[in-house]
C-alpha positions, 0 to 999 in steps of 0.5 A, a space after each residue: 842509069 846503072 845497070 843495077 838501078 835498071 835491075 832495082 826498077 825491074 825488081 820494084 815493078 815486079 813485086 808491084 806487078 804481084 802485090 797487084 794480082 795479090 788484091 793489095 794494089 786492086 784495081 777499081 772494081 768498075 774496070 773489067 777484064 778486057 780493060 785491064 789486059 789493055 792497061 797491063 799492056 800499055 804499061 808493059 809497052 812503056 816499060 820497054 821505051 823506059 829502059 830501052 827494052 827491045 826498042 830505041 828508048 824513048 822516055 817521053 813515050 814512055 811518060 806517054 803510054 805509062 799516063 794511058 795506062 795509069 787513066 785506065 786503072 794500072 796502078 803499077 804504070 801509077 807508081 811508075 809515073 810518079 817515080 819519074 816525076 819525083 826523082 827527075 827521072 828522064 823527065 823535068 822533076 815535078 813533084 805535085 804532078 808525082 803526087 797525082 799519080 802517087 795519090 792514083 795508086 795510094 786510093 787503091 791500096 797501095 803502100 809505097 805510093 802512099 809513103 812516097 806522097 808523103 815525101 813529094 806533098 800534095 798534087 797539083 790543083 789541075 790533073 795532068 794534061 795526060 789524062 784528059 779523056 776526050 772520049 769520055 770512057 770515066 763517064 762510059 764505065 759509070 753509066 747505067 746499061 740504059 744509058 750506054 746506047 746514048 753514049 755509044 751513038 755520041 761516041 759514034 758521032 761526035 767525031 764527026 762534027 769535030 766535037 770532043 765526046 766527053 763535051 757532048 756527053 756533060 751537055 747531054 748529063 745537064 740538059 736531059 741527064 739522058 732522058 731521050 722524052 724530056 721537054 722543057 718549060 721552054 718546049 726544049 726537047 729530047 737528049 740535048 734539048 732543041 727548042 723548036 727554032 734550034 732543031 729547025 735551024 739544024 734539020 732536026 725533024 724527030 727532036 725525040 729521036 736520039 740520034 737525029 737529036 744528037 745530030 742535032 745538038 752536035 750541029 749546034 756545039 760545032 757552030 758556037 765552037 766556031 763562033 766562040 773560037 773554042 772557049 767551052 765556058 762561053 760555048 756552054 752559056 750559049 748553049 743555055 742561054 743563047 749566043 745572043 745573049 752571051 753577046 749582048 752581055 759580054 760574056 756568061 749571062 747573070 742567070 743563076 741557071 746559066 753560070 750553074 750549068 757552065 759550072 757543071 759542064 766546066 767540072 765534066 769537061 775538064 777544058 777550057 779550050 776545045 779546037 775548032 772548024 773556022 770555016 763552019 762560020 765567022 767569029 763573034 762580033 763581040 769576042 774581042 771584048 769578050 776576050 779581054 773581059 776574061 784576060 782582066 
């Protein structure tokens, strides 16, 4: 790029920069000051991959760090990104991805995105794999301050067991909707509702207590991650059903109840797949046919 297009795009990304500051690309009121200072140095970083600003130019990373930096709020890194994407800038030209991250700025007030969505179209049905939160934080910044203590122990624990925050997190919204107390018709119990059997199995012995439940809970998603190899919408049905029953039915259950929970879990989650531990335990007997089932 010319040095005078290289001054255009600093130029356009200041006068983003003070439109931002101005109140008339305002972030969403829900982030606070600590996460915007993180985003603006995020996108300040990918600026400097952009344009090869003090370090060797790298446009993939900055792709990367811009995506970061748009999931949290910036609406400048926002813009930014879908410039890219629509003018095939270093980047393959895309312009539903570019409309994604247009129609992320444009919510905020801003009005070159929204002129500019009207040149590239409507975003693509899927959000881009950039912006896939495996923490959670979306679910974190809109929680009740009753609830955060719940999450920062998923948060906390979660890795441990090779799960994805965010899943424990939607399972967690579905069984109890964070309601350490809740018990079932069926005696399922505490946040991720154990039945009895389950919480023997996993050596829950204070199903009520929020981290031995989680522990709990996150035992029995990292054995069906395994026994699924990864396939969140039949490791949900289990999770609600029983593996047995998935099983035996080849696949999601017929039960309103569990095709509506695997629906719900599929809207938080956002996957299909989630990565796995093989040795926690041997395959489905039954996921070849399960696997065809799906490819049909």
């Amino acid at each position: 790029m010319s040095r005078a297009g290289r001054h255009a795009i600093s130029s356009l990304t200041g006068m983003l920069a003070i439109l931002a500051v101005a109140g008339v690309c305002a972030r969403p009121a829900a982030a606070d000051p600590a996460s915007a200072d993180k985003a603006t140095a995020l996108r300040q970083q990918a600026a400097q991959y952009e344009h090869g600003d003090g370090v060797p130019r790298d446009p993939d990373k900055a792709a990367e760090l811009y995506c970061e930096a748009a999931r949290q709020g910036d609406v400048v890194a926002q813009y930014n990104l879908g410039w890219m994407y629509a003018n095939g800038h270093d980047l393959p030209r895309d312009d539903a991805t570019a409309a994604w991250f247009f129609t992320m700025a444009a919510r905020q007030g801003d009005a070159l995105s929204a002129r500019m969505l009207r040149q590239v179209g409507e975003p693509s049905e899927k959000p881009p794999e950039c912006l896939f939160d495996a923490n959670g934080q979306d679910i974190v910044a809109r929680a009740e301050p009753e609830q955060r203590k719940i999450l920062d122990l998923v948060l906390k624990l979660a890795p441990e067991y090779g799960v994805y925050p965010r899943l424990a997190m939607a399972i967690i919204r579905a069984e109890s909707n964070f309601n350490s107390q809740a018990v079932s018709a069926k005696n399922a119990q505490g946040l991720m509702q154990l039945i009895p059997e389950t919480a023997e199995r996993f050596n829950v012995q204070k199903p009520f207590d929020p981290e031995q439940n989680i522990r709990g809970g996150l035992s029995y998603l990292r054995w069906l991650l395994a026994y699924f190899r990864g396939d969140v919408a039949l490791v949900a049905a289990a999770y609600n059903a029983g593996e047995k029953a998935v099983d035996r039915y080849g696949g999601i259950p017929p039960y309103p109840e569990t095709r509506g929970y695997v629906q719900r879990i599929r809207e938080i989650f956002k996957r299909e797949e989630h990565p796995f531990n093989p040795a926690i335990t041997e395959p489905s007997p039954e996921l070849p046919k399960l696997t065809a089932r799906r490819l049909m």
